[in-house]
C-alpha positions as CSV (number, residue, x, y, z in Angstrom):
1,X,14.4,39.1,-6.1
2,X,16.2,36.2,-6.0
3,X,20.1,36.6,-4.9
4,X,23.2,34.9,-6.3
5,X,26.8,34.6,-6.5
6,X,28.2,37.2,-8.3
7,X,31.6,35.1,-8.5
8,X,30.3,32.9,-10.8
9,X,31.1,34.3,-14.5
10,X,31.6,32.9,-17.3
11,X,32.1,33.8,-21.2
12,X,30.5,30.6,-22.6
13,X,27.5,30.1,-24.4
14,X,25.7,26.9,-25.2
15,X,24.2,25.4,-28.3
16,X,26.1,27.4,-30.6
17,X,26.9,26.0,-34.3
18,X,30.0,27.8,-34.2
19,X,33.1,25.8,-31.8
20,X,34.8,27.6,-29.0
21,X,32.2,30.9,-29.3
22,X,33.1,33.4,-26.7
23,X,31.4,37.0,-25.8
24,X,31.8,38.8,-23.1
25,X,31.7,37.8,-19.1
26,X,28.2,37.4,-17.8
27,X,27.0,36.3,-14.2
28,X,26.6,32.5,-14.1
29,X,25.2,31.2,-11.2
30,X,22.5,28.5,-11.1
31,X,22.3,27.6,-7.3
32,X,19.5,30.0,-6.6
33,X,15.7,30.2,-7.2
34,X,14.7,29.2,-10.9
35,X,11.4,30.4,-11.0
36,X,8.9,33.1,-9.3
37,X,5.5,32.1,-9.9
38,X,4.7,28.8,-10.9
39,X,0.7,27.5,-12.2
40,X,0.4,23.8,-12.2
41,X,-3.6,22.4,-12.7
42,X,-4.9,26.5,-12.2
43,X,-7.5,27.7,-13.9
44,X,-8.5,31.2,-14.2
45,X,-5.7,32.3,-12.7
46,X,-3.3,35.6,-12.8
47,X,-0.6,37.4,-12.2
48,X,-0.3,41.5,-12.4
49,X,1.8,44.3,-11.0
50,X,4.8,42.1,-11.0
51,X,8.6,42.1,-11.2
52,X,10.9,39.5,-10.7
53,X,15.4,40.0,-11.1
54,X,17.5,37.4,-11.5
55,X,15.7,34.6,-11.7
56,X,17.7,30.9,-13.6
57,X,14.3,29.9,-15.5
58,X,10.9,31.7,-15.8
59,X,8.8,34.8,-14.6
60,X,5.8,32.9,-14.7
61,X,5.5,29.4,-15.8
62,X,1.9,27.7,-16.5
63,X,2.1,24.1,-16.5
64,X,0.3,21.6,-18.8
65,X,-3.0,21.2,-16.2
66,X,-3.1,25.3,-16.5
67,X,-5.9,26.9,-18.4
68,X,-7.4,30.6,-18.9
69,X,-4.1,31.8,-17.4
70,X,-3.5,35.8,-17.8
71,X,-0.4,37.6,-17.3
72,X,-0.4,41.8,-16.8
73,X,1.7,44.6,-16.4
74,X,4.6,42.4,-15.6
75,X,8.1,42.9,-15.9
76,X,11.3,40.6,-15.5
77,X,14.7,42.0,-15.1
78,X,18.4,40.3,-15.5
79,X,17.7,36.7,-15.5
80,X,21.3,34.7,-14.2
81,X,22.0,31.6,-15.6
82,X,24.3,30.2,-18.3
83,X,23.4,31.0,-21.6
84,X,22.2,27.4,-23.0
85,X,19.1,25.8,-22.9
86,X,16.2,25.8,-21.3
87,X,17.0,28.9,-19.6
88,X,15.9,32.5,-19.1
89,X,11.9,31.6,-20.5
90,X,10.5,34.7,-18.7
91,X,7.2,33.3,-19.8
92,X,7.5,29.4,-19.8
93,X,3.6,29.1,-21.4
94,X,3.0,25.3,-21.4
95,X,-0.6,25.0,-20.5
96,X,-3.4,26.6,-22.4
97,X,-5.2,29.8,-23.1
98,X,-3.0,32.0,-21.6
99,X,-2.9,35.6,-22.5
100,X,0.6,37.9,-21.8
101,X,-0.4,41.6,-22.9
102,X,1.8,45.0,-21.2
103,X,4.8,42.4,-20.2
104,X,8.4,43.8,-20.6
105,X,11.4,41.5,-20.4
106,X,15.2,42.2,-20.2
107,X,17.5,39.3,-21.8
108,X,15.1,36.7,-21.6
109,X,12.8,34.4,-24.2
110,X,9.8,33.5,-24.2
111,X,8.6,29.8,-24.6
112,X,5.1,28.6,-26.1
């Protein structure tokens, strides 16, 4: 779990072709832990049994030097961040091979 500040809200939402769009008030906070497991140059390696809340960025994030990478039974709940790019990638997928099967995400995107 990684904690915030739940005084920082906002209503805006990035990259948007429409000016000035507005929903409603969401947490915002950015100053605390992006991601919760991070492969950089791994092989074979794997995450199961999992669950990660409010994390800024990703779940699990595989790195470009990460092969053969497998990702189980995993679930990520209420990212926080502003709602713009590059954020909320529960599974940030940048090296290769990897394999996500049983994975459950609220509110976030996945990145490949």
């Amino acid at each position: 779990m990684s904690e915030f500040d739940p005084t920082k809200r906002t209503k805006e939402y990035g990259n948007m072709d429409r000016p000035n769009y507005a929903i409603e008030e969401y947490y915002a906070d950015e100053d605390h832990y992006a991601n919760f497991i991070t492969f950089d140059n791994m092989k074979n390696g794997w995450v199961r049994n999992a669950t990660a809340l409010h994390f800024v960025y990703s779940m699990v994030g595989a790195q470009r030097g990460s092969k053969w990478i497998t990702i189980q039974d995993c679930v990520s709940r209420e990212p926080v961040s502003r709602r713009m790019g590059a954020r909320r990638f529960t599974f940030a997928l940048r090296g290769q091979l990897a394999f996500v099967q049983r994975c459950h995400s609220d509110k976030g995107r996945i990145r490949s």
